[in-house]
KEROVEX-873936 format. One record per residue: residue in three letters; x, y, z of N, C-alpha, C, CB in turn. Coordinates in steps of 0.1 Angstrom, whole numbers. Glycine has a CB too. Layout:
// residues N
REC	code	n.xx	n.yy	n.zz	ca.xx	ca.yy	ca.zz	c.xx	c.yy	c.zz	cb.xx	cb.yy	cb.zz
REC	ala	X	Y	Z	X	Y	Z	X	Y	Z	X	Y	Z .
...
// end
This chain:
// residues 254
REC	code	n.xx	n.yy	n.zz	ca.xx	ca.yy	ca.zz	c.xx	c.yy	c.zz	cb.xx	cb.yy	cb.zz
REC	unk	1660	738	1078	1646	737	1072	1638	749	1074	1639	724	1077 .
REC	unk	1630	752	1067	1619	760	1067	1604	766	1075	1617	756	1059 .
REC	unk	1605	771	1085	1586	767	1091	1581	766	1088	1577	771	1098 .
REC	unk	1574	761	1095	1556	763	1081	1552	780	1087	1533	746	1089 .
REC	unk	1546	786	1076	1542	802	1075	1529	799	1088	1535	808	1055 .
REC	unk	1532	813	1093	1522	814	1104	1508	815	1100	1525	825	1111 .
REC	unk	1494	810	1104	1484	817	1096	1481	830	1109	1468	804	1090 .
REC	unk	1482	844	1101	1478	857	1105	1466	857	1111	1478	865	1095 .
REC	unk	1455	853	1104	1439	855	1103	1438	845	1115	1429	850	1088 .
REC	unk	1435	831	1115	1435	819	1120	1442	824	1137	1445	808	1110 .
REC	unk	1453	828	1140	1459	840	1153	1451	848	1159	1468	850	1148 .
REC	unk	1444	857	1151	1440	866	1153	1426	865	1162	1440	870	1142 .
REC	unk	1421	853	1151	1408	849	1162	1409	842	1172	1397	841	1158 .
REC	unk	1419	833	1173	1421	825	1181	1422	837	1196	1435	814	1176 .
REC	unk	1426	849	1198	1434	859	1203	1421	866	1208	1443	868	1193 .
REC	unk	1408	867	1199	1401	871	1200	1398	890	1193	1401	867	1211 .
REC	unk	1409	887	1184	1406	898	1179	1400	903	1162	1417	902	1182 .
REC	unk	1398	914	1159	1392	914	1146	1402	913	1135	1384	925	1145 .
REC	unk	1393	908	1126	1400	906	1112	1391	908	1102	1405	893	1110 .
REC	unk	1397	917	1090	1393	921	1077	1397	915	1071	1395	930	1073 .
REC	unk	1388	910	1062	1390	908	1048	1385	912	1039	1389	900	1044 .
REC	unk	1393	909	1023	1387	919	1014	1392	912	998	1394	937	1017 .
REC	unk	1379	911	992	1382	905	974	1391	908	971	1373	909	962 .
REC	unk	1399	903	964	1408	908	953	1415	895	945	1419	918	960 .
REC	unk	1416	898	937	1423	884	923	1433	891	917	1411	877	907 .
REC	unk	1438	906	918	1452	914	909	1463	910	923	1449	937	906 .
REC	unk	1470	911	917	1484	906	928	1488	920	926	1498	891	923 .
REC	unk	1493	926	919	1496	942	922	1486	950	930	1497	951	908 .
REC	unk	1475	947	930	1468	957	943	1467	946	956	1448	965	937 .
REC	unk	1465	934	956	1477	924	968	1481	931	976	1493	917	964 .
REC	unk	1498	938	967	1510	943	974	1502	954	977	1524	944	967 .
REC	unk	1492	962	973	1490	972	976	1485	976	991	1483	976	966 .
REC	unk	1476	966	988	1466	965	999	1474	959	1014	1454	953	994 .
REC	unk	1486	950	1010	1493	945	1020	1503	953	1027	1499	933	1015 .
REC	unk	1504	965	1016	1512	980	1021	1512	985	1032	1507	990	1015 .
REC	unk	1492	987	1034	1488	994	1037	1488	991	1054	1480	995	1029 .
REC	unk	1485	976	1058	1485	976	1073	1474	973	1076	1489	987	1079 .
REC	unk	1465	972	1070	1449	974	1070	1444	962	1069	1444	982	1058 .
REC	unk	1444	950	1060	1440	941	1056	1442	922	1061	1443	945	1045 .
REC	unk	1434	918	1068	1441	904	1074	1445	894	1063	1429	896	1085 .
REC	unk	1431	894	1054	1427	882	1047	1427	891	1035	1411	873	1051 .
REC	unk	1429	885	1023	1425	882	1008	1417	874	1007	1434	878	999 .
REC	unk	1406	875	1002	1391	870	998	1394	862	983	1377	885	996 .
REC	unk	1399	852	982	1398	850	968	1383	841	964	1412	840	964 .
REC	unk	1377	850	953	1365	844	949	1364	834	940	1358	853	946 .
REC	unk	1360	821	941	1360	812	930	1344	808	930	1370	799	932 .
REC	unk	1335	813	937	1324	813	936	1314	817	929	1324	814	944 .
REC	unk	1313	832	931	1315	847	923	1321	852	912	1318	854	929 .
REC	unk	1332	849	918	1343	857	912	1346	850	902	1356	860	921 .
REC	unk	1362	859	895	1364	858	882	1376	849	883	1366	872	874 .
REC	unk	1387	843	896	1398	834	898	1398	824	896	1403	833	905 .
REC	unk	1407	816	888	1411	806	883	1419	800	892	1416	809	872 .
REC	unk	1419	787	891	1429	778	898	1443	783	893	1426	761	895 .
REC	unk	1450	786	882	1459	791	876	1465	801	881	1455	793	865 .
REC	unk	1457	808	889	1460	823	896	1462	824	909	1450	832	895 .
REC	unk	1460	807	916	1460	812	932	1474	808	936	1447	803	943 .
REC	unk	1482	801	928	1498	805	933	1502	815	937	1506	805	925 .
REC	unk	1502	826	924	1507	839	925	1500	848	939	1504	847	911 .
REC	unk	1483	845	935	1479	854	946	1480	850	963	1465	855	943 .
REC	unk	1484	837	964	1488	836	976	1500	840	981	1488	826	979 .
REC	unk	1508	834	966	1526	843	973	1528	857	976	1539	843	961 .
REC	unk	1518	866	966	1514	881	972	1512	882	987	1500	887	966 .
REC	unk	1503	876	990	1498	876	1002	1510	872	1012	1486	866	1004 .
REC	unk	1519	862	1010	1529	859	1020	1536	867	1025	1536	851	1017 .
REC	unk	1543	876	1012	1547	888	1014	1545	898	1026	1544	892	1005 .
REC	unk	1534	899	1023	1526	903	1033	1524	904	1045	1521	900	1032 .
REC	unk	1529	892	1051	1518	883	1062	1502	883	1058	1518	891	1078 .
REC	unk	1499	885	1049	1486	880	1046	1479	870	1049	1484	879	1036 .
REC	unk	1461	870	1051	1463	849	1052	1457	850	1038	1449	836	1068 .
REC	unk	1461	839	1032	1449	841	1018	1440	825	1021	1459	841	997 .
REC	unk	1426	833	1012	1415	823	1014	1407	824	1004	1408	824	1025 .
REC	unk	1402	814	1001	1400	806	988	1384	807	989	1408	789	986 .
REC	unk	1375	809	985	1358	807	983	1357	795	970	1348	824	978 .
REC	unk	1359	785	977	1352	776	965	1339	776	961	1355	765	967 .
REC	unk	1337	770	948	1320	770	947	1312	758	954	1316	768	931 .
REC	unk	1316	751	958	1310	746	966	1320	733	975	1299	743	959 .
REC	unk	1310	725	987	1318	721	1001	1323	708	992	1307	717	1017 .
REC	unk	1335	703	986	1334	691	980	1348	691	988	1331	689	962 .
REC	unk	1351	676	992	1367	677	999	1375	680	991	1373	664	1005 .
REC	unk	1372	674	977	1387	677	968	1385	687	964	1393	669	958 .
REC	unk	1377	697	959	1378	713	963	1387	722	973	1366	715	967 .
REC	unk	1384	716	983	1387	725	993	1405	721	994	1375	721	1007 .
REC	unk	1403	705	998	1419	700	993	1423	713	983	1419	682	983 .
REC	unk	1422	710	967	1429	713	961	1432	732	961	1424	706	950 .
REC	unk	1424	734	966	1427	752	972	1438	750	978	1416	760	983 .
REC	unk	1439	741	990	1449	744	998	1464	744	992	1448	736	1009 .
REC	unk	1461	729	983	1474	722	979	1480	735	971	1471	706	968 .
REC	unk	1471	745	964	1479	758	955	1485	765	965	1468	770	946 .
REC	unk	1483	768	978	1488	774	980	1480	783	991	1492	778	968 .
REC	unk	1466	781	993	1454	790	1001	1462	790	1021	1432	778	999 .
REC	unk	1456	796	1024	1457	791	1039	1449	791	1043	1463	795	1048 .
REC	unk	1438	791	1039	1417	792	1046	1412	791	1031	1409	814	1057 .
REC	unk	1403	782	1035	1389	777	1026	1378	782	1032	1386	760	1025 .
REC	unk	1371	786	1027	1355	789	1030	1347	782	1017	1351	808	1033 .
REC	unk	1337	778	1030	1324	768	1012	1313	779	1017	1315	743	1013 .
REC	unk	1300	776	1007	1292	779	1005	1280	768	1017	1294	779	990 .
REC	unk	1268	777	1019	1259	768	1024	1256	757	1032	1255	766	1019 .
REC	unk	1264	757	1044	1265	749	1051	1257	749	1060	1274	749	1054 .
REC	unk	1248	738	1061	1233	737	1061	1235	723	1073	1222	733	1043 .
REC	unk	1238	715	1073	1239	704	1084	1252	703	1091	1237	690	1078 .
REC	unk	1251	696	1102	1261	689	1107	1272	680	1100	1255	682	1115 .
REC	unk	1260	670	1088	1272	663	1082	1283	673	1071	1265	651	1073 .
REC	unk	1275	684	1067	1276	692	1057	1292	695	1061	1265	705	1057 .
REC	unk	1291	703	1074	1301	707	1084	1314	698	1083	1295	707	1098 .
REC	unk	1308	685	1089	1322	678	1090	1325	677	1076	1322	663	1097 .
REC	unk	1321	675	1066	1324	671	1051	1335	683	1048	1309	671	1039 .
REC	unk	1334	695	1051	1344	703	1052	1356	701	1060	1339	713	1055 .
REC	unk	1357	697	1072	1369	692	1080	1373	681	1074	1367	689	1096 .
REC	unk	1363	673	1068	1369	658	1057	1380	666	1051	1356	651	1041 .
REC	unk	1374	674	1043	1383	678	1030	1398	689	1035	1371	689	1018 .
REC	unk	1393	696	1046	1406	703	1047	1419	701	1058	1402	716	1047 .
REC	unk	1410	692	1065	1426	687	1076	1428	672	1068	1422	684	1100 .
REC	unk	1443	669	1072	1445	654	1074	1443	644	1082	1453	651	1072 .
REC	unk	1447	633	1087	1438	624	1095	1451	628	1103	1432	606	1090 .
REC	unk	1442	630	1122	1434	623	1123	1425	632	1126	1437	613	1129 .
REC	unk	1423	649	1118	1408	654	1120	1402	652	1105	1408	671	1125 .
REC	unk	1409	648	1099	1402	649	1084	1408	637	1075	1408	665	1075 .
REC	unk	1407	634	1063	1409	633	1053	1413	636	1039	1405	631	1054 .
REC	unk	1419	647	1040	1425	654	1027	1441	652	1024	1423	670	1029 .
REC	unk	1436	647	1011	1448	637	1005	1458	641	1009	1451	637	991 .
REC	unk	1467	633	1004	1482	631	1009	1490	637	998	1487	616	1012 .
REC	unk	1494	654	997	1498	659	988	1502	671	997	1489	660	977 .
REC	unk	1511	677	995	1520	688	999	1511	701	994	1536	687	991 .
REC	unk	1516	712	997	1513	722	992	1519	733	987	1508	724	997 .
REC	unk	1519	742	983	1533	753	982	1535	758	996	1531	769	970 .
REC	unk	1526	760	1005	1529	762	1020	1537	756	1024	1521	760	1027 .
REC	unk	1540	741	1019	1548	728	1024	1563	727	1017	1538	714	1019 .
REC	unk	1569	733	1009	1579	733	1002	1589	736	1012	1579	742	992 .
REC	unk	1602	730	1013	1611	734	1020	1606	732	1038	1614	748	1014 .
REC	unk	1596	728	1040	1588	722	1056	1589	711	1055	1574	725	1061 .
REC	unk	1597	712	1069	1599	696	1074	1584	686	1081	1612	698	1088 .
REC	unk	1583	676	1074	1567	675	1085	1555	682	1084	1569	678	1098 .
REC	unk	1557	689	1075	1545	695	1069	1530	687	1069	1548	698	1055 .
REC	unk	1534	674	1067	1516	670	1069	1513	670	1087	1511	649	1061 .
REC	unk	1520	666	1094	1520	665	1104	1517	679	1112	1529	658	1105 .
REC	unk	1523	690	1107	1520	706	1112	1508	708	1105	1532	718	1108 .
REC	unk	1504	707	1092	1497	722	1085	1481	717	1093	1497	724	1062 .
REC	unk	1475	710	1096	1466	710	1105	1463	725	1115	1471	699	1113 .
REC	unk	1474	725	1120	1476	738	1127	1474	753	1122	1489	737	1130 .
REC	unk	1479	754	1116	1475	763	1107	1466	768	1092	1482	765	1107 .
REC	unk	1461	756	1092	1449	761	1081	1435	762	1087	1448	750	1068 .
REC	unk	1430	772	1081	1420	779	1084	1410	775	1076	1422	791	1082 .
REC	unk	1398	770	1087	1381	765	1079	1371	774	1081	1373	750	1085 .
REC	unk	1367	777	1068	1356	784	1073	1342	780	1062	1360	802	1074 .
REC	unk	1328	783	1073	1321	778	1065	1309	788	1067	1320	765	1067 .
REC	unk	1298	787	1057	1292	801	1052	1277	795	1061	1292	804	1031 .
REC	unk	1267	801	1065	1255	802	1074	1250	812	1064	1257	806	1090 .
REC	unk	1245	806	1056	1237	816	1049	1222	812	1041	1246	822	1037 .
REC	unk	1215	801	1049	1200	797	1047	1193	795	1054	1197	788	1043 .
REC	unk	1181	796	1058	1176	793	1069	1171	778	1075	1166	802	1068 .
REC	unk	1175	769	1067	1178	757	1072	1187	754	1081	1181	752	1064 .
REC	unk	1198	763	1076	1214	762	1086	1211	769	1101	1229	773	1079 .
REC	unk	1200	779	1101	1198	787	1114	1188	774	1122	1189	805	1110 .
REC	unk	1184	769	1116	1172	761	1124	1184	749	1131	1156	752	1112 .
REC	unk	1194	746	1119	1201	730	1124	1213	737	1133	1209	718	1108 .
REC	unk	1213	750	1136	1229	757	1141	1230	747	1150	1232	774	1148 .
REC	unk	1228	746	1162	1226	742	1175	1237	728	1170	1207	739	1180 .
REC	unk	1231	718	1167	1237	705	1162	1252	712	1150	1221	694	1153 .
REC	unk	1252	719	1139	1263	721	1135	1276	724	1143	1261	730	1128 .
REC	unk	1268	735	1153	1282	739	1164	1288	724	1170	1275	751	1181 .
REC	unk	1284	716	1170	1290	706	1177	1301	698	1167	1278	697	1183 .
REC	unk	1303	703	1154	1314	702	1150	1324	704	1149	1313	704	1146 .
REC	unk	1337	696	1153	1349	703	1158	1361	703	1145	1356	695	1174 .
REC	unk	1366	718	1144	1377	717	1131	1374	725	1124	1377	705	1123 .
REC	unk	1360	732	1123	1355	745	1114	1362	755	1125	1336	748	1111 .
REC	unk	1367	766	1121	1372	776	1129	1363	790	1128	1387	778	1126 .
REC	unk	1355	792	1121	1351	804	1118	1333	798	1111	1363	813	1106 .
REC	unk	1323	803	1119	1312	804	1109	1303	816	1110	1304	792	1110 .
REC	unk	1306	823	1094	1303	835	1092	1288	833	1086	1315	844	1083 .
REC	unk	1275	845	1089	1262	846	1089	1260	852	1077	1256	852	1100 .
REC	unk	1261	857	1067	1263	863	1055	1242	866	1051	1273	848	1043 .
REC	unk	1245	876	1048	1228	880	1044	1223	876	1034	1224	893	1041 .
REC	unk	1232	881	1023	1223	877	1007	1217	865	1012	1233	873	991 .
REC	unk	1221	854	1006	1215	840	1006	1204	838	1014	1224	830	1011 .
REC	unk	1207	844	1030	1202	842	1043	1186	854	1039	1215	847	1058 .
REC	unk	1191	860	1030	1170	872	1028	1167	866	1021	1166	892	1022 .
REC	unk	1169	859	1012	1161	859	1001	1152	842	1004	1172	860	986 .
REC	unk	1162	835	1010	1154	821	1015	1146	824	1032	1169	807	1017 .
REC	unk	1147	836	1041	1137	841	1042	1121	841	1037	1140	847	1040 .
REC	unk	1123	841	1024	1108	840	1019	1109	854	1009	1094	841	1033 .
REC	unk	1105	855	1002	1098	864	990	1100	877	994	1082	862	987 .
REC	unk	1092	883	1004	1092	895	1009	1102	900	1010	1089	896	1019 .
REC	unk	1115	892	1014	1128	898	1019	1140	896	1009	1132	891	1032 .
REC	unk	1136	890	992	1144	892	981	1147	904	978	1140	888	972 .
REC	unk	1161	905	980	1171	915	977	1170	930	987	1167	919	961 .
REC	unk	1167	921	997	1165	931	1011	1173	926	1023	1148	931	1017 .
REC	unk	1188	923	1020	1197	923	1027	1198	926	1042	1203	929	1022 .
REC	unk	1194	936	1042	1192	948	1053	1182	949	1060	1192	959	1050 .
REC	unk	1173	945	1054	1159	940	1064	1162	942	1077	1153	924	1063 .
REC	unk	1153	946	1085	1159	946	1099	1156	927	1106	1149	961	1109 .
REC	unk	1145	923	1096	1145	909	1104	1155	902	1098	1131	901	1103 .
REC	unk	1160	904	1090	1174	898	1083	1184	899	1093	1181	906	1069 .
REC	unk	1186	911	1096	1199	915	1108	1193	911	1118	1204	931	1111 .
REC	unk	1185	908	1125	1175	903	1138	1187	888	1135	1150	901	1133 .
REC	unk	1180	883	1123	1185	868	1127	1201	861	1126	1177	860	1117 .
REC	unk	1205	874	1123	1220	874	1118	1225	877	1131	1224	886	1106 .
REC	unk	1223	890	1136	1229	889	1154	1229	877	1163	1220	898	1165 .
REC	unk	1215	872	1159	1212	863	1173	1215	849	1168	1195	864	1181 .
REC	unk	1219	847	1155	1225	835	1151	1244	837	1152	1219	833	1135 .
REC	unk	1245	852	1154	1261	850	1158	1263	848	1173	1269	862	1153 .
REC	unk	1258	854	1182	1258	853	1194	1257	839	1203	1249	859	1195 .
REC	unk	1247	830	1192	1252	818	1197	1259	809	1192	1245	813	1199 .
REC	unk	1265	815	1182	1281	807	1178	1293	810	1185	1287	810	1163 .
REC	unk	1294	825	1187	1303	831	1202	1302	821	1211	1297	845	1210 .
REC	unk	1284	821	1217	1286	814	1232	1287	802	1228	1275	814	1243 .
REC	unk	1292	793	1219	1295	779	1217	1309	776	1213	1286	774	1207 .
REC	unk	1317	792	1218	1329	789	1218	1336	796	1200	1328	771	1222 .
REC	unk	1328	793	1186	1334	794	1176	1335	812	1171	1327	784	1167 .
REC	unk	1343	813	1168	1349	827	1157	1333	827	1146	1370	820	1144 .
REC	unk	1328	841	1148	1317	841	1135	1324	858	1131	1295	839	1141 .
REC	unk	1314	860	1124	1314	874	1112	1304	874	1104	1327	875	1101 .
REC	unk	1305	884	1096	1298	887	1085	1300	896	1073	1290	890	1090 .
REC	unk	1294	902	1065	1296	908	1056	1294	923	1062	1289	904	1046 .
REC	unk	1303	930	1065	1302	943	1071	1310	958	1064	1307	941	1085 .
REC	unk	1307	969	1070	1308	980	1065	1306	991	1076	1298	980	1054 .
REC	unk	1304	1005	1071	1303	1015	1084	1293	1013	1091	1302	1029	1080 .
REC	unk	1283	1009	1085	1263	1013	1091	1264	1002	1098	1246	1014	1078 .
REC	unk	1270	986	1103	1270	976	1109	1283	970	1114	1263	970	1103 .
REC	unk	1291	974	1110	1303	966	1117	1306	964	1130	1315	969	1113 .
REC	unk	1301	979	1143	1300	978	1151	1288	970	1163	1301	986	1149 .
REC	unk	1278	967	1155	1265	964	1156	1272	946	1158	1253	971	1141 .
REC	unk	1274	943	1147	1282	923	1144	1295	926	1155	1293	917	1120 .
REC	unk	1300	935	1159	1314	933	1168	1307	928	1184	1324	950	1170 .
REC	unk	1294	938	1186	1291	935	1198	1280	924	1200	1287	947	1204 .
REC	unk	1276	914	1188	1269	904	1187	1284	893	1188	1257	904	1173 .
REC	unk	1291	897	1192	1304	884	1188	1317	883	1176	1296	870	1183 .
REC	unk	1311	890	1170	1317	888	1152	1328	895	1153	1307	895	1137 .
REC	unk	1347	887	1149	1351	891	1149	1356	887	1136	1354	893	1160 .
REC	unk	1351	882	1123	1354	882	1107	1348	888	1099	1354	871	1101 .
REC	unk	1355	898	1091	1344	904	1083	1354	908	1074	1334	916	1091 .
REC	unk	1339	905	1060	1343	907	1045	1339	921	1040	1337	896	1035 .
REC	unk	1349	928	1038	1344	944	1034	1347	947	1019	1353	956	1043 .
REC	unk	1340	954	1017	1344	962	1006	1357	972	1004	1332	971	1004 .
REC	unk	1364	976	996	1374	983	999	1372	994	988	1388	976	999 .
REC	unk	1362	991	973	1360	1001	965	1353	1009	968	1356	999	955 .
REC	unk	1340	1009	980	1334	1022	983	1339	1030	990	1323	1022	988 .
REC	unk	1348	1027	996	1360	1036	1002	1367	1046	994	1371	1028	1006 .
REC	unk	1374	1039	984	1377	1042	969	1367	1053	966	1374	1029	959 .
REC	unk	1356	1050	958	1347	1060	955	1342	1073	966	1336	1051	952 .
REC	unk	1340	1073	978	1336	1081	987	1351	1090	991	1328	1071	1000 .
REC	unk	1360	1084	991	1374	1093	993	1373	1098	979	1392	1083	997 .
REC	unk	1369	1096	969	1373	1106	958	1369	1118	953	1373	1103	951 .
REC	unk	1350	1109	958	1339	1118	956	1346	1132	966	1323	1110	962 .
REC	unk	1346	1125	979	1349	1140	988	1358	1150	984	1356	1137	1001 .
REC	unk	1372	1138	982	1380	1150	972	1374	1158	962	1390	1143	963 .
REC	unk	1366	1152	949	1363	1162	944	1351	1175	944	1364	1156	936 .
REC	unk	1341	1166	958	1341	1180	967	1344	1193	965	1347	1180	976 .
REC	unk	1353	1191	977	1362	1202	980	1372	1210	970	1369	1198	990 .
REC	unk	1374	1201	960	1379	1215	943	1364	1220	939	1389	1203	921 .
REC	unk	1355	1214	939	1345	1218	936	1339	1237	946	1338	1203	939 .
REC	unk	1342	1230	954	1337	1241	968	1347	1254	962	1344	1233	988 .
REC	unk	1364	1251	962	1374	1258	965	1371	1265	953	1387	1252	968 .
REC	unk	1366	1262	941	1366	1267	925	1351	1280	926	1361	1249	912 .
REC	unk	1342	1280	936	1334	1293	937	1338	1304	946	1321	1292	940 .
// end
């Protein structure tokens, strides 16, 4: 018989160490990205983004390849949402706006089986060829849930006492703009990042895996507040490696 696939990401924190993740829905840049050595997680966006339920087979089997973990952004915390991510194939769910305690568990509803959850009694492509698979994948699937209102910063205290979410990441957008007015489309605000450090710091000291949305100018800044998940960009990389390149023909051509 078969094991059940390790989850990579889900390891990693447990370990205490960092993990990248990064959008993508093409399964040819997947393999690309999974090439490279670089990448923990595949960010699949169903929130935002442009992925279809139709597409997360393939894009998870990329990822296996890999050792990838793949993870699913549903549009929102519904159990059979989150269920049905997994059942394709995901190995981590992340919801949107997780604002209470009950909010929280409604997520462990949906993505473990009993006796931490409730999510149906259905196999998964993870589960093919695994023996006991309902009884293991508990173990390895990955919850994560999003802190991005200022409702959720006021109720943290009581959320943390949720057991079964493995990761709760502080995300800005959402978190400036329900701020209040002033701080629409001011991400970066420094009182934005004020409340983003010291709301990760006490998810650390309560024991849970947090992150955020990071890059050069802060990733270091979220490592030493606790944060060891973070969703990056990989196209401004893209763009700034090219720009430079063309730089320097630029330079070499006077």
């Amino acid at each position: 018989m078969i094991e059940i696939r390790k989850n990579r990401a889900k390891q990693k924190l447990k370990n205490g160490e960092t993990v990248i993740a990064v959008s993508c829905t093409d399964t040819d840049m997947v393999d690309f990205l999974g090439s490279t050595g670089t990448v923990d997680v595949i960010w699949v966006e169903m929130e935002h983004g442009e992925a279809t339920w139709s597409q997360i087979s393939d894009i998870t089997r990329a990822c296996d390849l890999w050792g990838m973990t793949s993870l699913v952004r549903v549009n929102n915390n519904d159990p059979w949402l989150v269920g049905r991510a997994l059942d394709r194939g995901a190995q981590a769910v992340v919801v949107p706006h997780v604002n209470t305690k009950k909010e929280a568990e409604r997520l462990v509803r949906g993505g473990k089986y009993t006796p931490k959850g409730s999510r149906g009694m259905f196999t998964s492509r993870q589960g093919l060829g695994v023996e006991d698979y309902i009884t293991k994948a508990n173990e390895e699937i990955m919850l994560l849930a999003l802190i991005e209102d200022v409702i959720a910063i006021e109720n943290l205290q009581e959320i943390l006492t949720v057991k079964g979410v493995d990761c709760f990441m502080v995300v800005p957008g959402d978190l400036s703009q329900s701020m209040g007015p002033e701080y629409l489309g001011k991400p970066s605000h420094p009182d934005v990042e004020e409340v983003i450090e010291s709301s990760m710091k006490e998810i650390a000291a309560a024991g849970y895996s947090t992150g955020s949305t990071a890059g050069d100018n802060n990733i270091e800044r979220w490592v030493s507040a606790g944060g060891r998940m973070f969703l990056c960009s990989f196209q401004g990389y893209i763009e700034s490696g090219l720009s430079n390149l063309k730089n320097k023909a630029k330079r070499a051509e006077s």
